[in-house]
BADO-710531 format. One record per residue (C-alpha): x, y, z; residue in three letters. Coordinates in steps of 0.2 Angstrom, whole numbers, padded with zeros to 4 digits, always signed. Last residue first. Layout:
<markols>
XYZALA...
</markols>
This chain:
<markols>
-0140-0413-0126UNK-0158-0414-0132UNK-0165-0427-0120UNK-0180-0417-0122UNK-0185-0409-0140UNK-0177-0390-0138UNK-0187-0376-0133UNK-0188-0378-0113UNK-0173-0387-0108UNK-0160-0379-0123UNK-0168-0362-0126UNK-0166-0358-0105UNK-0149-0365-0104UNK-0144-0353-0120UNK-0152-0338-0111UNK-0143-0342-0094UNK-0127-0344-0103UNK-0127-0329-0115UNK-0133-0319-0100UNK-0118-0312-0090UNK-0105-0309-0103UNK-0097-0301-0090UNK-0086-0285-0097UNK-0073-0277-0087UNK-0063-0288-0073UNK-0060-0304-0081UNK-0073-0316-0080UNK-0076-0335-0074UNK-0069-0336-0058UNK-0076-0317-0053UNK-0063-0302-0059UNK-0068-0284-0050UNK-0076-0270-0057UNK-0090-0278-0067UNK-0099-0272-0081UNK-0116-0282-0087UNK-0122-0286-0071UNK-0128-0274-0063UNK-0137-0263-0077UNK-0144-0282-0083UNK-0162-0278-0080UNK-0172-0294-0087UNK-0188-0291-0095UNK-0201-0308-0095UNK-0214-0311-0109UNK-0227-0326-0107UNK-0240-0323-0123UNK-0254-0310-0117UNK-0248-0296-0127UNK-0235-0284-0123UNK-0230-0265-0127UNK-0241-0260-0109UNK-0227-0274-0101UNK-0213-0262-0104UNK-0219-0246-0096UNK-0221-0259-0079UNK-0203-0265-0082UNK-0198-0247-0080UNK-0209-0242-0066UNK-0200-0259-0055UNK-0184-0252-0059UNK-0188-0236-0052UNK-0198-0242-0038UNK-0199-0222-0030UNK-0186-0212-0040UNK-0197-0204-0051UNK-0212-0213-0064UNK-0200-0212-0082UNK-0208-0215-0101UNK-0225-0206-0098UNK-0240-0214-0101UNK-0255-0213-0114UNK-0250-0195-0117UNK-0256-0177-0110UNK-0260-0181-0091UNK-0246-0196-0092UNK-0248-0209-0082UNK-0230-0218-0077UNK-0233-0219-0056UNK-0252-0223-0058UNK-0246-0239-0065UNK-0238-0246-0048UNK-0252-0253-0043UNK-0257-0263-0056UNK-0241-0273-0051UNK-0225-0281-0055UNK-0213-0288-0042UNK-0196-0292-0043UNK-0190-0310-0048UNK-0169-0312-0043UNK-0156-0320-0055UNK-0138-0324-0050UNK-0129-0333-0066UNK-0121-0351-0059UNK-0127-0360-0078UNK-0140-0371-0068UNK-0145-0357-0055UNK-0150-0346-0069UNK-0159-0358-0081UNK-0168-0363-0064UNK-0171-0345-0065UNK-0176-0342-0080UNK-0190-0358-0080UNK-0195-0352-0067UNK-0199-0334-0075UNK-0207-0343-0087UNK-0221-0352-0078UNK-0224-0337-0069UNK-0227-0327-0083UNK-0229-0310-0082UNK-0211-0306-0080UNK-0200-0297-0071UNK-0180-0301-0067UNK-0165-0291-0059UNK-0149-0298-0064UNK-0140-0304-0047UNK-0124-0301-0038UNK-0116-0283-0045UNK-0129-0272-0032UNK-0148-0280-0031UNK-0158-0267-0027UNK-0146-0250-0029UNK-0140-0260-0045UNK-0159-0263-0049UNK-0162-0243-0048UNK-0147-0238-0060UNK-0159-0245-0073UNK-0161-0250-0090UNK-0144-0262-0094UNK-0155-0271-0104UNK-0164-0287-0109UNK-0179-0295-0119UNK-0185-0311-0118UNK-0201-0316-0126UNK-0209-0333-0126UNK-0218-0345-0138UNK-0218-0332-0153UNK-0229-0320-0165UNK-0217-0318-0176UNK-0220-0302-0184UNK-0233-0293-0170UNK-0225-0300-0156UNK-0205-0297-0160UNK-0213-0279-0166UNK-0220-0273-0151UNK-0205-0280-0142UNK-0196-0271-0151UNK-0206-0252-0152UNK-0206-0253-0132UNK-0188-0259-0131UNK-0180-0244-0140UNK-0190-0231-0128UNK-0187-0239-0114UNK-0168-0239-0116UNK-0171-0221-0118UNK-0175-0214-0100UNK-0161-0201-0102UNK-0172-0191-0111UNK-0182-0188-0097UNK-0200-0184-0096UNK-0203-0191-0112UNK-0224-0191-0116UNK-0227-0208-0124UNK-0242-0212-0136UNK-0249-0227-0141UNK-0250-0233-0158UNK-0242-0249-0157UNK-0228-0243-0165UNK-0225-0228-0154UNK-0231-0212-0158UNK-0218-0198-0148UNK-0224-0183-0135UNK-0209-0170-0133UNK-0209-0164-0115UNK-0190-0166-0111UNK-0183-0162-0128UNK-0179-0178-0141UNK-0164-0172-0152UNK-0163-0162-0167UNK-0152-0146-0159UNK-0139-0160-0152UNK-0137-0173-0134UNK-0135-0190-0140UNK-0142-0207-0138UNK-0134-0219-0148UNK-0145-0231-0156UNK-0144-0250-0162UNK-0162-0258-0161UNK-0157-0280-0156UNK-0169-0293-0161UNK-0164-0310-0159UNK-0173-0328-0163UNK-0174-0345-0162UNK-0182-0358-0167UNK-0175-0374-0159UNK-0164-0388-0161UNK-0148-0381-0157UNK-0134-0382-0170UNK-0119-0378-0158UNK-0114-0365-0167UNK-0130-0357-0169UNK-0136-0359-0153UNK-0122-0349-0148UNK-0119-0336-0160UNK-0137-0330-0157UNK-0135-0331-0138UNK-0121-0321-0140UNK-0130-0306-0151UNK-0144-0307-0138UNK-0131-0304-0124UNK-0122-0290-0135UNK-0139-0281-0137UNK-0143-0280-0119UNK-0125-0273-0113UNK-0128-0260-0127UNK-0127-0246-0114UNK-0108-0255-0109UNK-0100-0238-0120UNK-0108-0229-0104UNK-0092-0235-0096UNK-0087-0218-0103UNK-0100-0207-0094UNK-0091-0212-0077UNK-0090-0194-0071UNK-0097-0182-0082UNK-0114-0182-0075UNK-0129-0189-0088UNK-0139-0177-0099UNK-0157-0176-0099UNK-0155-0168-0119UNK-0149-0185-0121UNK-0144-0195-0107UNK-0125-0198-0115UNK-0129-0216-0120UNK-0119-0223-0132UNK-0121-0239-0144UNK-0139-0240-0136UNK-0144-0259-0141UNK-0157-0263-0132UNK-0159-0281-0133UNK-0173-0296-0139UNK-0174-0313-0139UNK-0186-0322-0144UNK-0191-0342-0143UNK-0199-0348-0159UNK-0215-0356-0162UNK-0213-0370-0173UNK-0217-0369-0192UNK-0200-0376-0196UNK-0204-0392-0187UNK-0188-0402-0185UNK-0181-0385-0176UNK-0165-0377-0180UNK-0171-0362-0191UNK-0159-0346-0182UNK-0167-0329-0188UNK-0157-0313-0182UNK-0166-0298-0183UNK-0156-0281-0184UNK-0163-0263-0181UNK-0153-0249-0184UNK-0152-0231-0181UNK-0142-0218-0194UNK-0127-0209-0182UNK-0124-0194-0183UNK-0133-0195-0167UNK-0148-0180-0159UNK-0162-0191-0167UNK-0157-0206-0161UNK-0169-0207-0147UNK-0184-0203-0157UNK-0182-0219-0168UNK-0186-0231-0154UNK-0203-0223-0150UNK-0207-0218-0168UNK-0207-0234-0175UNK-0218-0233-0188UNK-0214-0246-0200UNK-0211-0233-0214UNK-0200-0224-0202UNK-0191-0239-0196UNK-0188-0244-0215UNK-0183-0226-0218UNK-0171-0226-0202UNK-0162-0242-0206UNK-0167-0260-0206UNK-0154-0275-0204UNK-0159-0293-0208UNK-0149-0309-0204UNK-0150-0327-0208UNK-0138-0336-0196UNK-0130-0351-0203UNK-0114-0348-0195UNK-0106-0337-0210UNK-0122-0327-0209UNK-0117-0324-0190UNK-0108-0309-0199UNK-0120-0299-0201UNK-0119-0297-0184UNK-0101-0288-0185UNK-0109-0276-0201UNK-0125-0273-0187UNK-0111-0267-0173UNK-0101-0254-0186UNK-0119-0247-0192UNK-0124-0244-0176UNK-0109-0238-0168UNK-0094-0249-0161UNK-0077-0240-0164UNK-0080-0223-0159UNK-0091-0229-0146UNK-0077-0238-0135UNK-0079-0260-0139UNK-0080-0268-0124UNK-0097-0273-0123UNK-0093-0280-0140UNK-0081-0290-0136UNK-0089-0296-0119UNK-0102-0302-0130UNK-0094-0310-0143UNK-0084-0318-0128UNK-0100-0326-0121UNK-0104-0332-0139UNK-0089-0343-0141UNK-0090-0349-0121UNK-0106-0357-0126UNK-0101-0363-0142UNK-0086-0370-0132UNK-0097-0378-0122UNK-0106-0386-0134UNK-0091-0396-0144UNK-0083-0397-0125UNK-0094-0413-0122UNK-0089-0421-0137UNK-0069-0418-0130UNK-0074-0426-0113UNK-0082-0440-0123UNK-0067-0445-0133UNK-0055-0443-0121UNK-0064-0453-0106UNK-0045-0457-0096UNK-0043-0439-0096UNK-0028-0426-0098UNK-0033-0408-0104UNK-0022-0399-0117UNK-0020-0382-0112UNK-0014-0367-0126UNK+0000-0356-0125UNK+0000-0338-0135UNK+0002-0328-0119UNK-0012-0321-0109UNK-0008-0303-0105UNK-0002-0300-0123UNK-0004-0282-0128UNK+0002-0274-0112UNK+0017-0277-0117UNK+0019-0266-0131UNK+0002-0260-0136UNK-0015-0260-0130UNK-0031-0257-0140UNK-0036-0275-0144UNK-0033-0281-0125UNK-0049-0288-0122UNK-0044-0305-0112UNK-0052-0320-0110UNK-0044-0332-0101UNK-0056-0336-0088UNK-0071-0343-0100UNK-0058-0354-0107UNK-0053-0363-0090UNK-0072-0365-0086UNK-0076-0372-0102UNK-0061-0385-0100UNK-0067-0390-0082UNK-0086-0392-0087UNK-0080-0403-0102UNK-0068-0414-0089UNK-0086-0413-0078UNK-0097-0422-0092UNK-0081-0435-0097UNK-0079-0440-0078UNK-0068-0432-0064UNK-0055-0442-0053UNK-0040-0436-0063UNK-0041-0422-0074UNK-0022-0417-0079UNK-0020-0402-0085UNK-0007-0399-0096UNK+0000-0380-0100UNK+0009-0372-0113UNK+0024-0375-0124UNK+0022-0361-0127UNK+0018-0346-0115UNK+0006-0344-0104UNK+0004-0328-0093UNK-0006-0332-0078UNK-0009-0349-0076UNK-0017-0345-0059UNK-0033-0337-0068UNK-0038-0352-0080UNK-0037-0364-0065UNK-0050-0353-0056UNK-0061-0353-0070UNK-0059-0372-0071UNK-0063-0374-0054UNK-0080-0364-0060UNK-0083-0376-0073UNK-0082-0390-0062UNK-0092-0383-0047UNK-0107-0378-0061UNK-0107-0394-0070UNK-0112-0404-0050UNK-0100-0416-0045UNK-0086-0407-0036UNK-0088-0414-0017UNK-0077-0412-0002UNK-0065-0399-0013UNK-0057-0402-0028UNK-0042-0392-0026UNK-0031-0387-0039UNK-0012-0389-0036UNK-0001-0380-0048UNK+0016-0384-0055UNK+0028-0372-0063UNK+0041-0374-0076UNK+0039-0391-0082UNK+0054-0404-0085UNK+0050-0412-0066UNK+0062-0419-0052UNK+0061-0403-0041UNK+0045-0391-0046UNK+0052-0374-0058UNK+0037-0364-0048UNK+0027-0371-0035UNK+0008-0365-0036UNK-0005-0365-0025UNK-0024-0367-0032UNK-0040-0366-0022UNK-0059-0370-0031UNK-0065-0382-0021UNK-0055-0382-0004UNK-0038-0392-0004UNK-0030-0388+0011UNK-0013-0378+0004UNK-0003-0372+0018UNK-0013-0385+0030UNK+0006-0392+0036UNK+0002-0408+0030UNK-0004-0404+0014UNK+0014-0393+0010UNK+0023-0409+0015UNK+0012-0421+0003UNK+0016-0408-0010UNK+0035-0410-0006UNK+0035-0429-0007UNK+0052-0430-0015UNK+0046-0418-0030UNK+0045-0432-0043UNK+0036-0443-0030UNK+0022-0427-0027UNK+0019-0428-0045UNK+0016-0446-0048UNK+0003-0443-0032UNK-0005-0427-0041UNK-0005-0437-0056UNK-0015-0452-0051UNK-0019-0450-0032UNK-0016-0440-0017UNK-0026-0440-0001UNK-0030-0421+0005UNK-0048-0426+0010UNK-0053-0411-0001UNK-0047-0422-0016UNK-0030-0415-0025UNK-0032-0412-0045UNK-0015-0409-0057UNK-0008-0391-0064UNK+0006-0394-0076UNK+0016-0379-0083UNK+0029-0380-0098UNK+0036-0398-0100UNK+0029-0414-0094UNK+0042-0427-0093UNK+0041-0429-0073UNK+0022-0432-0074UNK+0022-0446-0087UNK+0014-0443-0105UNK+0000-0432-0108UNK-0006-0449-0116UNK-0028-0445-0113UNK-0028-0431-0124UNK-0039-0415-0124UNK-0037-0398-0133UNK-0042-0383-0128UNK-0034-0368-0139UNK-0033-0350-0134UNK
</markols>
């Protein structure tokens, strides 16, 4: 769908297809929704007086083929008491996005009063992120949900609202790369099939490895190999280099994902009902794919850099058993106790890697690693660890900034005695009790002392109901904090 912004949409009664204008909480119209309510012989002023639409942020009411107008529907978008912070504004545009519906040509116009350029941006990225739509294996109607009109934005501040959307619609770019490939059923998206659609980020500057199983083998990744062993499929690891900073020797920022393609448990295998969302076990991978696309896009001044392993993790005669004791790369040892307990097993080898080759200013890495952090934190918030307290502020204002629900859990000594291993250096699962909390603890014995946060995105990543800025299905959730985080903390300030 295209954005486009123009600051002649022309007069309200001319305006053909559908035309969505702003009214103010204190339900006094102005500019276009005043226009509007003339055209109509004063039939939105009626419906505001009678408190059937009252104008809270974010509400929409819609009057199909409106009296004295060309257009074929008009909506009313409510403003609220107080839309000034990026967040409200690009949320309104989420809601605006959904109550277009299907949008044919000659599409829609939105006119932006009362709003300056920064917000107008906010408003457009908001509308994009909505209308998204994954319908590449439907056919007949179901194949076009959307329509094939675009949105033209009307705004006083043209020029500035449309320089504005240049990094939002990066952001919003990269967020569908990610709900794309989340999407994407296990048949389709495998390893090789996901590293072919990241090599792509070449043609956006990207510079892009890919490893296979002798390369891994060579480099001794035994802990992320071992769970690909029952696949067809060869296993991958794919780094992606982005060189934005004025200083190419800068540390970089990292970012690293698990990238399990398909996730049957293994040997340890999972209940039938609900496998098939297990297509979503590469949640981690897709974020740091999005992220990469980003930044990239929008040319960010900073180093940055993905690391995804590709696996799928599946039951056959040379899979990992229950028992089997693997060699990480770090040379510590790993008693599986459940083979189902994989994503671990990919991260450890990662981030052991990320550390060791690039040796960088922080470490991200994220996963859809535990059913435990949805019994936690349900489909609201990603569940966040970190041995850095100065980094996991730094995600969670990144968080709150972009409207991404983050929550720190706690990591502890304490907990350790729960993953040792009487035959191993640990074992890869610690029971039921803190499962989450085990998880993140495995993970910090593969890092060093440079600030490292793991983010569990099992709650997150697929969601059963739409949210303003989302279909139902795949989120994206993480592309936006990630890029928030690399643009205050790793950019030069004032970096916009």
């Amino acid at each position: 769908m295209t954005i486009t912004f123009t600051d002649a949409a022309g007069s309200i009664p001319e305006t053909e297809g559908t035309v969505v204008v702003l009214v103010a909480g204190n339900s006094t119209l102005s500019g276009a929704a005043k226009d509007a309510n003339e055209s109509m012989g004063g039939a939105l002023q009626r419906a505001l007086d009678a408190k059937s639409f009252k104008a809270k942020h974010g509400d929409t009411m819609s009057f199909p083929f409106p009296g004295g107008m060309k257009a074929e529907k008009l909506i009313l978008a409510g403003l609220g008491k107080d839309t000034q912070k990026p967040t409200d504004a690009r949320i309104l545009g989420g809601r605006i996005g959904a109550a277009l519906g299907k949008l044919d040509k000659p599409g829609a116009t939105v006119f932006a009063d009362d709003l300056d350029a920064a917000l107008v941006a906010e408003l457009a990225s908001g509308i994009k992120l909505r209308r998204y739509a994954f319908n590449r294996y439907k056919t007949g109607k179901g194949a076009d949900t959307l329509g094939k009109g675009g949105v033209t934005v009307a705004t006083a501040e043209k020029e500035a609202a449309a320089t504005g959307f240049i990094d939002a619609d990066a952001l919003a770019e990269g967020t569908f790369f990610t709900r794309d490939l989340v999407s994407e059923p296990a048949n389709i998206l495998y390893p090789a099939t996901f590293a072919e659609r990241l090599e792509a980020l070449s043609e956006h500057g990207v510079e892009v490895t890919v490893m296979g199983e002798r390369e891994l083998e060579e480099i001794g990744m035994g802990s992320l190999l071992c769970v690909g062993l029952g696949s067809q499929h060869e296993s991958k690891v794919v780094v992606m280099k982005w060189n934005g900073a004025e200083d190419a020797n800068a540390k970089p920022f990292c970012a690293v994902g698990k990238g399990v393609t398909f996730d049957t448990g293994g040997i340890s295998i999972k209940p039938a009902g609900g496998m098939e969302e297990m297509t979503m076990d590469m949640g981690g991978a897709g974020v740091v794919s999005g992220l990469m696309k980003t930044v990239a896009m929008r040319k960010a001044k900073a180093n940055v850099i993905g690391i995804v392993g590709l696996v799928e993790n599946m039951p056959d005669g040379k899979a990992t058993r229950p028992g089997d004791i693997v060699t990480s790369l770090s040379g510590k040892t790993i008693e599986v106790i459940n083979t189902d307990a994989e994503g671990r097993l990919v991260l450890a080898d990662l981030l052991t890697y990320a550390q060791r080759e690039f040796k960088p200013a922080a470490t991200v890495n994220l996963a859809t690693l535990t059913g435990a952090i949805i019994v936690a934190l349900g489909n609201y918030n990603a569940g966040l660890f970190s041995n850095s307290d100065d980094l996991s502020n730094q995600l969670a204002d990144a968080a709150d900034t972009e409207g991404e629900g983050i929550w720190r859990l706690p990591l502890s000594k304490d907990y350790d005695d729960l993953i040792k291993s009487s035959l191993a250096d640990m074992k890869n699962v610690g029971g039921r009790a803190a499962g989450s909390i085990t998880a993140a603890q495995f993970l910090q014995r593969f890092v060093d002392d440079s600030p490292w946060a793991h983010i569990d995105i099992a709650g997150v990543t697929l969601m059963k109901e739409a949210k303003p800025l989302h279909p139902k299905g795949a989120s994206g959730w993480g592309v936006a904090t990630l890029n928030r985080l690399v643009r205050d903390n790793f950019e030069p300030k004032g970096t916009t």
